[in-house]
MDTraj code that builds the backbone (N, CA, C; nanometers):
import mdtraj as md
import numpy as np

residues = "UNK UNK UNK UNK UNK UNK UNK UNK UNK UNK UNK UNK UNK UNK UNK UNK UNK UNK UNK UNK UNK UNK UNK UNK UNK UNK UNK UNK UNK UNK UNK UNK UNK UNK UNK UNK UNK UNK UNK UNK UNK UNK UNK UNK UNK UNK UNK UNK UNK UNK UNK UNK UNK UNK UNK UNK UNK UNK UNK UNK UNK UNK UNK UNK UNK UNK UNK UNK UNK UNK UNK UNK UNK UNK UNK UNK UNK UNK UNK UNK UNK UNK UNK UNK UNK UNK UNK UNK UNK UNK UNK UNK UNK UNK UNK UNK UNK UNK UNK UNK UNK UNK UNK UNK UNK UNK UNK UNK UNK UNK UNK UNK UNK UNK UNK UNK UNK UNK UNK UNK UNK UNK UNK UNK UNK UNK UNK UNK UNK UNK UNK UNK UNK UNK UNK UNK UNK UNK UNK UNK UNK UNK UNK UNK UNK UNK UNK UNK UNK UNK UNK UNK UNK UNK UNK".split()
xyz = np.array([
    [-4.4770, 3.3233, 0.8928],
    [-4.5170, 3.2060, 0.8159],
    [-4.4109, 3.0965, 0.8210],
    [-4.2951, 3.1331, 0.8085],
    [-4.1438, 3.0458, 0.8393],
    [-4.1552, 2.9727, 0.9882],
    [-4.2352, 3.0808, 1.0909],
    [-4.2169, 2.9840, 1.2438],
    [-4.2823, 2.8647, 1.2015],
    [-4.4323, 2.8739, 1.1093],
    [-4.5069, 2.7474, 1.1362],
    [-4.4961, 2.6384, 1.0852],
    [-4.4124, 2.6710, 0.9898],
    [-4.3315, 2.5417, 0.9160],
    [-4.1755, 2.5285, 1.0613],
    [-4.1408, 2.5294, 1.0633],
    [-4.0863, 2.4754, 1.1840],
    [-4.1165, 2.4466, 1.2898],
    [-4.2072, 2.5105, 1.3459],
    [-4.3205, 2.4032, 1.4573],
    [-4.3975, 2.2603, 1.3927],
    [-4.4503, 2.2961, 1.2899],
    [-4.4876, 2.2040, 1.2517],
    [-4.3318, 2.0723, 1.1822],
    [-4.2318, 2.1376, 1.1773],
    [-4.1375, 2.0499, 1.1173],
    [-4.0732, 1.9572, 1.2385],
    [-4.1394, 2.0157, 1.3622],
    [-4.0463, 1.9637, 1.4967],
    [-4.1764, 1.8813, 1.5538],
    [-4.2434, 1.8888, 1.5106],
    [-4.3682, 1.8154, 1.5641],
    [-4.3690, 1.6775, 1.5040],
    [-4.3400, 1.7412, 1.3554],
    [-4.3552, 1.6047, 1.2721],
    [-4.2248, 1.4964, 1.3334],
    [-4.0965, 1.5401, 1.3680],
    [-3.9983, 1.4816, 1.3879],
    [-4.0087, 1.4466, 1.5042],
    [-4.1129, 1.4495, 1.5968],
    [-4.1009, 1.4276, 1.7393],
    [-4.1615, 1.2824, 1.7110],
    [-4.2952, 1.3318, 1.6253],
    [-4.3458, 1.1686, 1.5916],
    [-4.3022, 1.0761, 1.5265],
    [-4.2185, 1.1278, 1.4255],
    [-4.1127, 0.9690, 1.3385],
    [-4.0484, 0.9698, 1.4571],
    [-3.9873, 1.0346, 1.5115],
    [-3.8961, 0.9824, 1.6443],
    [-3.9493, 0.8911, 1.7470],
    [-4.0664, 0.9012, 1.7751],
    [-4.1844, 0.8261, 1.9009],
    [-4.1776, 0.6377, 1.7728],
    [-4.1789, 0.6858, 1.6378],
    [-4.2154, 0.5824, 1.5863],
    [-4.0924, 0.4743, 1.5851],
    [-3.9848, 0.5782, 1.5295],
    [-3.8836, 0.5138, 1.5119],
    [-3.7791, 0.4245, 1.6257],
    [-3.7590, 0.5079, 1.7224],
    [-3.6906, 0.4501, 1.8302],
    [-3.7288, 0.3551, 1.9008],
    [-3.8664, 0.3088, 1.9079],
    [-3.8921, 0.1348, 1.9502],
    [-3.8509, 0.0753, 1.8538],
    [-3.9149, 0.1628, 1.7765],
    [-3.9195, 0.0296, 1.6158],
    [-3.7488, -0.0109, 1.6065],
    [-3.6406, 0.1111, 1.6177],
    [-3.4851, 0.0548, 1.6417],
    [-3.4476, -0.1096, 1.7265],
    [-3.4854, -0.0332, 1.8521],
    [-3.4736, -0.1554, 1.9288],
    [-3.5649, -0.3316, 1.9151],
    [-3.6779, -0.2386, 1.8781],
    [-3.7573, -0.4067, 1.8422],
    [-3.6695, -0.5029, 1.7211],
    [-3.6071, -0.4261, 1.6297],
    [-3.5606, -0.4755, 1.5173],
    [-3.3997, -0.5314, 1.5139],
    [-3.3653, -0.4680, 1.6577],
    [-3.2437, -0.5153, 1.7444],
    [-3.2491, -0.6463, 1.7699],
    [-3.3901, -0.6479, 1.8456],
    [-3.4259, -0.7765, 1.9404],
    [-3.4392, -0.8850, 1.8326],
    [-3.5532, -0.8446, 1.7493],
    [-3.5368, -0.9767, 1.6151],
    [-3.4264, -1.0248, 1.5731],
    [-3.3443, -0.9161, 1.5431],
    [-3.1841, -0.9737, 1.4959],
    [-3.1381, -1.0558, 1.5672],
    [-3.1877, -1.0607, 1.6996],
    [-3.0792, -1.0923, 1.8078],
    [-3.1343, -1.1907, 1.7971],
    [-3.2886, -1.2203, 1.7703],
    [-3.3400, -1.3231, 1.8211],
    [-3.3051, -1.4498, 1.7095],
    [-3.3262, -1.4032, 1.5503],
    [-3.2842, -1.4409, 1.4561],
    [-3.1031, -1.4860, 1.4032],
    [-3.0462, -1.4521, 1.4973],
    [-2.9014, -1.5236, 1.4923],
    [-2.8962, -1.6425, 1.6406],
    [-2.9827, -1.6517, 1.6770],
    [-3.0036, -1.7670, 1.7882],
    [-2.9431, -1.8693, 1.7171],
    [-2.9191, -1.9891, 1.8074],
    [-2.8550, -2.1210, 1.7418],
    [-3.0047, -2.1541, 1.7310],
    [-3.0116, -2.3098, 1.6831],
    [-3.1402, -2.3548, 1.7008],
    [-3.0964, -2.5101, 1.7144],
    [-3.2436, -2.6130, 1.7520],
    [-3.2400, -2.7540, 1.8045],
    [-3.3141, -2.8147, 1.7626],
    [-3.3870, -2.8915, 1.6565],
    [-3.4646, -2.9742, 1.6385],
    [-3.5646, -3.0234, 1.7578],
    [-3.6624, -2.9897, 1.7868],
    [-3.7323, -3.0253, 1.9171],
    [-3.8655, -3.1422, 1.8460],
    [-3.9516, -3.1555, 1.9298],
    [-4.0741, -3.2572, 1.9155],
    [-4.1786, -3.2179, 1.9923],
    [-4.2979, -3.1898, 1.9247],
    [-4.4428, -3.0975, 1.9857],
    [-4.4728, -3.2053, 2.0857],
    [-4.4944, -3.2081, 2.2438],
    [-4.5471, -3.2348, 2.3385],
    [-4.6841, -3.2679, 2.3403],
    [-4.7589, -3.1706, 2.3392],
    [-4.8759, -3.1009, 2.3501],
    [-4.9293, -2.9645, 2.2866],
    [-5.0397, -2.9614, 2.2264],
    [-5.0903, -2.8389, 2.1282],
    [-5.2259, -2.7937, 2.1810],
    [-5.2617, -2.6891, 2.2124],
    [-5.3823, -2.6863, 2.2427],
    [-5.4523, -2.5458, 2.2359],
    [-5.5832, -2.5137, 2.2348],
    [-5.6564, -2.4232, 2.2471],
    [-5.6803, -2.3697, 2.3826],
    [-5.6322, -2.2595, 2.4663],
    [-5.6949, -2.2395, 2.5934],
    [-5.7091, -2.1054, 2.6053],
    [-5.7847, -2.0975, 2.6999],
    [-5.8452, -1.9615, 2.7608],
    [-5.7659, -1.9254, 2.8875],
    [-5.6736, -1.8442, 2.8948],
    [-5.5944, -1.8001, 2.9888],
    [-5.6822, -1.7762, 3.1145],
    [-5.6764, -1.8408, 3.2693],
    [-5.7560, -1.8289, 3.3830],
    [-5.7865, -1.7166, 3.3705],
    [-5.7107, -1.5963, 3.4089],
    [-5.7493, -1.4785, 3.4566],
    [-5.8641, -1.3903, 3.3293],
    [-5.8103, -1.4817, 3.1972],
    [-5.9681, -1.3732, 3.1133],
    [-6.0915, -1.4573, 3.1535],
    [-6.0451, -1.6081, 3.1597],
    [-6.1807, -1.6892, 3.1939],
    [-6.2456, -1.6027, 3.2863],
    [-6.2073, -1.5594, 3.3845],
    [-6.3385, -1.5132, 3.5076],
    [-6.3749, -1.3993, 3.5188],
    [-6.3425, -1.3281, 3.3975],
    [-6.4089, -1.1893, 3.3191],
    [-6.4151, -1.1752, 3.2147],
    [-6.5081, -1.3015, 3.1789],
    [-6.5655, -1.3252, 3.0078],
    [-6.6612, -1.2049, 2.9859],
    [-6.6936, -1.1644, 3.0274],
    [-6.7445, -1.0581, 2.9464],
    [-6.6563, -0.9333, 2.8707],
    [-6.5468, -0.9246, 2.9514],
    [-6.4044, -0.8552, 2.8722],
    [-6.3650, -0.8728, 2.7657],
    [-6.3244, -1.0369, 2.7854],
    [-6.2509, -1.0797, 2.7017],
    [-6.2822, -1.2184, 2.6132],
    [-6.4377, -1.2740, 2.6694],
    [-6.4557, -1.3642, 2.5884],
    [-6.4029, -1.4120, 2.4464],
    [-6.3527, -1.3650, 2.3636],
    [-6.2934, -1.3735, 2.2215],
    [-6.1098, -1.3737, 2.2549],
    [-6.0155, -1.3861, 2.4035],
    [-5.9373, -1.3966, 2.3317],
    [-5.9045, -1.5449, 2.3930],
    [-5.7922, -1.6388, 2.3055],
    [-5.7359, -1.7174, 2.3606],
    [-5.6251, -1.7442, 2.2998],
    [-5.5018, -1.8391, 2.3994],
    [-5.4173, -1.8599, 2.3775],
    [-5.3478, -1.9896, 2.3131],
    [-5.2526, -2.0056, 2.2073],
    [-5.2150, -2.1375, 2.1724],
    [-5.1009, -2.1626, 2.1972],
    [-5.1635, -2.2804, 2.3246],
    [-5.0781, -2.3160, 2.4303],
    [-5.0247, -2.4505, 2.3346],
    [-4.8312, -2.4301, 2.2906],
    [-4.7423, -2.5546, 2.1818],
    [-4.6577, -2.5691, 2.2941],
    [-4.6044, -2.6996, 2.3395],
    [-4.5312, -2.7013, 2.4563],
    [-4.4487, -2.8358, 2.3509],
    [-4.2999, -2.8197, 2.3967],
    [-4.2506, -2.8673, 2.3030],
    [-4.0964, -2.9318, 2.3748],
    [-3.9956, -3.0090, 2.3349],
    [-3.9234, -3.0499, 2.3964],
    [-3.7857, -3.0760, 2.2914],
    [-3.6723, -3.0453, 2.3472],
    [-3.5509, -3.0372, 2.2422],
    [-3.4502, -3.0508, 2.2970],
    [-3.3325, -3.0954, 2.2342],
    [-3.2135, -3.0961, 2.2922],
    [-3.0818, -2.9923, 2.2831],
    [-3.0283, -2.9442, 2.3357],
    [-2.9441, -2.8840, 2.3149],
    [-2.8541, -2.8538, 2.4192],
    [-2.7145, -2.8312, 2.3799],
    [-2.5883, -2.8652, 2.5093],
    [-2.5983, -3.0399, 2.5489],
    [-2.6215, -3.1428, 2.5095],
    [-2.6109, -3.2285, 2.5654],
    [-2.7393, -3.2755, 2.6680],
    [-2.8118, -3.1678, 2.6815],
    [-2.9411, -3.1991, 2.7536],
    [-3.0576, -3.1971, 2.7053],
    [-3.2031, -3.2300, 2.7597],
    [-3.3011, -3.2015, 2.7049],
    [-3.3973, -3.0938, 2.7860],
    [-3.4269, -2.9848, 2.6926],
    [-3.4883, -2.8633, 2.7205],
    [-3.6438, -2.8787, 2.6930],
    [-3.7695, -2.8145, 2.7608],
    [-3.8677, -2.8027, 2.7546],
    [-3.8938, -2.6265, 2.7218],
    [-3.9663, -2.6435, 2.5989],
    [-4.0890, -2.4986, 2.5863],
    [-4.1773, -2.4888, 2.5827],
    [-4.2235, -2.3637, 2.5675],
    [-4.3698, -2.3432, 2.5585],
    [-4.4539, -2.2248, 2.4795],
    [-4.3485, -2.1463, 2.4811],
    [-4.3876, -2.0384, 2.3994],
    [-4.3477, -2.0340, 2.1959],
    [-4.4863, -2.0004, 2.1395],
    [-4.4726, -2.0249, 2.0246],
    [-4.4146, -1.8963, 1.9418],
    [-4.3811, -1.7722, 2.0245],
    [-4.3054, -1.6803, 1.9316],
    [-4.2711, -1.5445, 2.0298],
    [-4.2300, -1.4684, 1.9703],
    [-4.1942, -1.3518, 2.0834],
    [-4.2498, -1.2443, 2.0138],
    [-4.3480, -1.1412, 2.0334],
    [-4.3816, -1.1191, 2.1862],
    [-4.5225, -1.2205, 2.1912],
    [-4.5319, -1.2959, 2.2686],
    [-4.6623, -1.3917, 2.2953],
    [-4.8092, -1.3151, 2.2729],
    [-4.8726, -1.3520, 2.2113],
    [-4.9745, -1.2933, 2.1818],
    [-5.1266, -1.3582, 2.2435],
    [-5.2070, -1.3198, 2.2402],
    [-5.3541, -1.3971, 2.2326],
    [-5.4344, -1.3576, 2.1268],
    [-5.5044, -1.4382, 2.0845],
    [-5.5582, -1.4727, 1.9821],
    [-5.6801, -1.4776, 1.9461],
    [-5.7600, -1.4761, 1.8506],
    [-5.9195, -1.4598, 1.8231],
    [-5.8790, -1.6315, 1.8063],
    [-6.0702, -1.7139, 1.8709],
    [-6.0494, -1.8664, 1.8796],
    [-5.9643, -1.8937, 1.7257],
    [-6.0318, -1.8527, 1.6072],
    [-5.9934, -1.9149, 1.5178],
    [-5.8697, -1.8938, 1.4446],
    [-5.7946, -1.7938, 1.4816],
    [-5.6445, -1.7570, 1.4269],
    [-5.5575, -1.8911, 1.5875],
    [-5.6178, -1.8685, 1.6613],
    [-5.5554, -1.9911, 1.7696],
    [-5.5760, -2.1513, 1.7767],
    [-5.6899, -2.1405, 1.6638],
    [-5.6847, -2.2994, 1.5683],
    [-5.5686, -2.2453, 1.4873],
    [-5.5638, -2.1839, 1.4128],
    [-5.5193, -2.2300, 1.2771],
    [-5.3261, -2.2075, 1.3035],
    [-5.2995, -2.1385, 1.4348],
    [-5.1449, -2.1778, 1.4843],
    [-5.1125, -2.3104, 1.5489],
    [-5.2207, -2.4126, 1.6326],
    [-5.2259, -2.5825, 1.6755],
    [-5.2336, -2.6022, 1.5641],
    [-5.2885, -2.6018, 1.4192],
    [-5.3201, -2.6561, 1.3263],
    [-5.1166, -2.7355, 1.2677],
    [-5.0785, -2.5958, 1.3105],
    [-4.8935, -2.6156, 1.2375],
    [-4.8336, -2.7292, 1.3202],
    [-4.8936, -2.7215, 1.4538],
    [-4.7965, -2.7715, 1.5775],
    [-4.8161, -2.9376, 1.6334],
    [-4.8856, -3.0059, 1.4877],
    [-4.9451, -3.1515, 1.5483],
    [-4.8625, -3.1995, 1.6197],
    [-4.8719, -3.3016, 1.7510],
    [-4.8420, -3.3628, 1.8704],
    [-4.7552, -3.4760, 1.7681],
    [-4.6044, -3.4877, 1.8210],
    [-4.5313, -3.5258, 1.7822],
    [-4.4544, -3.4981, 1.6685],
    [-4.4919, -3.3867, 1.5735],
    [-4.4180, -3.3607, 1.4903],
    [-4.2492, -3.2558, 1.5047],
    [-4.1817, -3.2990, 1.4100],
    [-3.9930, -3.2457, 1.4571],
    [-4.0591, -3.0693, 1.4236],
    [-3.9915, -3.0037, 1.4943],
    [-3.9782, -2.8304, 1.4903],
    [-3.8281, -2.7994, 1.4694],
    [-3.8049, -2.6876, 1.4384],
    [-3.7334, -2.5755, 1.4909],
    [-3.7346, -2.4769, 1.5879],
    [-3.6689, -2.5440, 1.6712],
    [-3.6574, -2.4384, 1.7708],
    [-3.5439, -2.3183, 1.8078],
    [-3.5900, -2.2063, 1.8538],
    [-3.4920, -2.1037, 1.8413],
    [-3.4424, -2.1099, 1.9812],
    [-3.3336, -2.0840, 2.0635],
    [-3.3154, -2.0807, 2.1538],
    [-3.1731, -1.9508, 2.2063],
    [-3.2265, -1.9234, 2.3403],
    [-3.1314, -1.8097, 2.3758],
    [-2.9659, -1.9107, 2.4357],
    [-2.8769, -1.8714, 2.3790],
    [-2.7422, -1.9511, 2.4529],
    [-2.7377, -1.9205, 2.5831],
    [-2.7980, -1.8003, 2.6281],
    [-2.7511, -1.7425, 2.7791],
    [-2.8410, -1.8012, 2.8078],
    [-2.9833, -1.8160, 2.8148],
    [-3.0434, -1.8317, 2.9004],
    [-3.1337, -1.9265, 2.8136],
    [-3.1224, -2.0856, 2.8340],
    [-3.1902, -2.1418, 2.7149],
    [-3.2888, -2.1676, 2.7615],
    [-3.3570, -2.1704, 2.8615],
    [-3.4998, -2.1601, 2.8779],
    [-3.6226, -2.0588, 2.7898],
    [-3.5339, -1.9248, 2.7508],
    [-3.5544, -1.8285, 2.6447],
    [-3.5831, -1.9365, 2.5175],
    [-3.7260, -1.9794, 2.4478],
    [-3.6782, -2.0328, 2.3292],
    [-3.8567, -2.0291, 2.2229],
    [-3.8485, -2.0263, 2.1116],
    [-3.9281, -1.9952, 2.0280],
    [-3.9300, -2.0524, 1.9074],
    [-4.0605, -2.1039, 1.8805],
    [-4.0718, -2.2183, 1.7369],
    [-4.1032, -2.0568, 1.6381],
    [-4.1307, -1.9924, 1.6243],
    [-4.1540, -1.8775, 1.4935],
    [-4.0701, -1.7700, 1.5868],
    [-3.9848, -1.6739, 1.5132],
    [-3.9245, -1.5399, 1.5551],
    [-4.0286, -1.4405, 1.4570],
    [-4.0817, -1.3415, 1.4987],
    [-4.1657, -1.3061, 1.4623],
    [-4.0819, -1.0873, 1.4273],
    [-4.1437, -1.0794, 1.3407],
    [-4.0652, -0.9166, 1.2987],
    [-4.1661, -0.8372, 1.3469],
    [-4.1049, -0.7922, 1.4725],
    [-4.1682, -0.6809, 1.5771],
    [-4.1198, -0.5310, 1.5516],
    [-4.0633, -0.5044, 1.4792],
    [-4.0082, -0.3757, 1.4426],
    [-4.1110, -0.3182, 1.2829],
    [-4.2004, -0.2861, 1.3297],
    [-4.3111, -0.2698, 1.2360],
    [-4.3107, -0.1199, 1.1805],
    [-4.2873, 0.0129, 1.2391],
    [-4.2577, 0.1410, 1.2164],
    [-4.1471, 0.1651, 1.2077],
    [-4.0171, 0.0888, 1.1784],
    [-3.8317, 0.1074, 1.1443],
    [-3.8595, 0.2512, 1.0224],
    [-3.8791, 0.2090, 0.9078],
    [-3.9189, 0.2771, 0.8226],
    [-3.9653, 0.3620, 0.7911],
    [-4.1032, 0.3716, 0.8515],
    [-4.2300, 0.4567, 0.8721],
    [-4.1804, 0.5652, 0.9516],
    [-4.1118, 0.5290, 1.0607],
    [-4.0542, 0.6399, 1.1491],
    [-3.9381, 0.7501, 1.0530],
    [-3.8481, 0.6815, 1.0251],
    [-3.7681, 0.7245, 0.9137],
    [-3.7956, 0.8675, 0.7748],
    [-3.8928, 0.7862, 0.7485],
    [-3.9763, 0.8751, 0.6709],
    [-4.0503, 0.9729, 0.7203],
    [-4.1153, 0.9823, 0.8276],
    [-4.1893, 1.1008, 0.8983],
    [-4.0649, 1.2083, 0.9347],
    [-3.9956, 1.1460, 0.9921],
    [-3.8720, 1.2197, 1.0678],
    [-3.8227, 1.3147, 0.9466],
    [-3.7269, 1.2341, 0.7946],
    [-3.7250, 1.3549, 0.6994],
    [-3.8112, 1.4083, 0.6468],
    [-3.9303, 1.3571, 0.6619],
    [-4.0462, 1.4835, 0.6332],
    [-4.0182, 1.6419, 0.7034],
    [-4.0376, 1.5622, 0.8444],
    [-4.0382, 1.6756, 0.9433],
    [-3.9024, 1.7444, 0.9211],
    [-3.7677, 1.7463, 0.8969],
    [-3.7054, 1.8165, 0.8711],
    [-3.7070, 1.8340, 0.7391],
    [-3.7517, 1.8428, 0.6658],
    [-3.7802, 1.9042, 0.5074],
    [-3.8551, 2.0202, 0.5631],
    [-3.9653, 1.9903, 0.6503],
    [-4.0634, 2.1442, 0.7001],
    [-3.9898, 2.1795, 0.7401],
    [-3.8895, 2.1571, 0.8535],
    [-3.7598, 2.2559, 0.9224],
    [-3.6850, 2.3292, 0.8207],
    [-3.6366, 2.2599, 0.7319],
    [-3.5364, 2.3165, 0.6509],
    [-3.6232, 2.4319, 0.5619],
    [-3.7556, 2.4182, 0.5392],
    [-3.8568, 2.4702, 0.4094],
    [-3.8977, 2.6071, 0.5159],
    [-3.8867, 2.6000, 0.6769],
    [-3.9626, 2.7154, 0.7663],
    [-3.8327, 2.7747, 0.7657],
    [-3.6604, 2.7624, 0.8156],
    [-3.5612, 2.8100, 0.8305],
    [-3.5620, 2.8924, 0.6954],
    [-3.5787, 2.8153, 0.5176],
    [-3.5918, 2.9118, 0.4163],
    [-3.6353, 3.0493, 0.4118],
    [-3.7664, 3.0448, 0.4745],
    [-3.8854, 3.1035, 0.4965],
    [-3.8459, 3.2396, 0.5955],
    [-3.7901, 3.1782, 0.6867],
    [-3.7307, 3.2935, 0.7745],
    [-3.6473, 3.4210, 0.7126],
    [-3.5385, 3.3334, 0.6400],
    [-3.4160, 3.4114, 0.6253],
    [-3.4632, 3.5260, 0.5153],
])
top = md.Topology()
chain = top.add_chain()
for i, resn in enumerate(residues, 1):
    res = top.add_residue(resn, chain, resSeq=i)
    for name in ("N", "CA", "C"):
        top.add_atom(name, md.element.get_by_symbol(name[0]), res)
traj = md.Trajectory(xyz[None], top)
């Protein structure tokens, strides 16, 4: 009866582990992304589009599209062009891809996030991609509570 609480305690810990260890690194990347310098930029262009390659297999994907914010800023002494509105880029149901152009009216000042190494890297929202940090955490001492509760069990 002690083995199956430890199979089951290593099972459970395999999965907070599957959960947890992206979720580490994603929450790396936010940090990283979230201590960026940033630049005051100015919206270009805002728009609603349908990425080519779903266009010509609408029957797939008819419902998704993308909101294409292309945007322009200065920083180092130069002026930088973007395009991407957050990391990881997403596509969108039409009306959640109105209501992100809705933020981005043509000509209005932004915040822009930008990478120092590589400032072409740059993003008007940093977005918290580390969604299971926690969740993983918690499964994991679950699963060794069953370890520790099947090892009882044994002795």
């Amino acid at each position: 009866m002690g083995s199956d609480f430890l199979f089951v305690g290593i099972v459970i810990v395999v999965i907070g582990a599957s959960l947890f260890f992206p979720a580490r690194s994603a929450r790396k990347r936010d940090q990283m992304h979230q201590s960026w310098p940033t630049a005051k930029g100015t919206i270009t262009s805002a728009e609603v589009v349908q990425p080519q390659a779903l266009a010509a297999a609408p029957s797939k994907s008819a419902s998704q599209f993308d909101a294409s914010v292309k945007y322009e800023f200065r920083a180092g002494g130069q002026l930088h062009f973007g395009a991407a509105v957050s990391y990881p880029r997403y596509l969108y149901r039409k009306e959640e891809a109105d209501r992100i152009i809705s933020r981005y009216p043509v000509g209005a000042t932004v915040t822009v996030y930008y990478n120092p190494e590589d400032i072409r890297e740059c993003y008007l929202e940093i977005q918290n991609t580390a969604k299971y940090y926690r969740t993983g955490i918690v499964i994991m001492a679950a699963g060794v509570l069953a370890i520790l509760f099947g090892i009882l069990r044994v002795i």
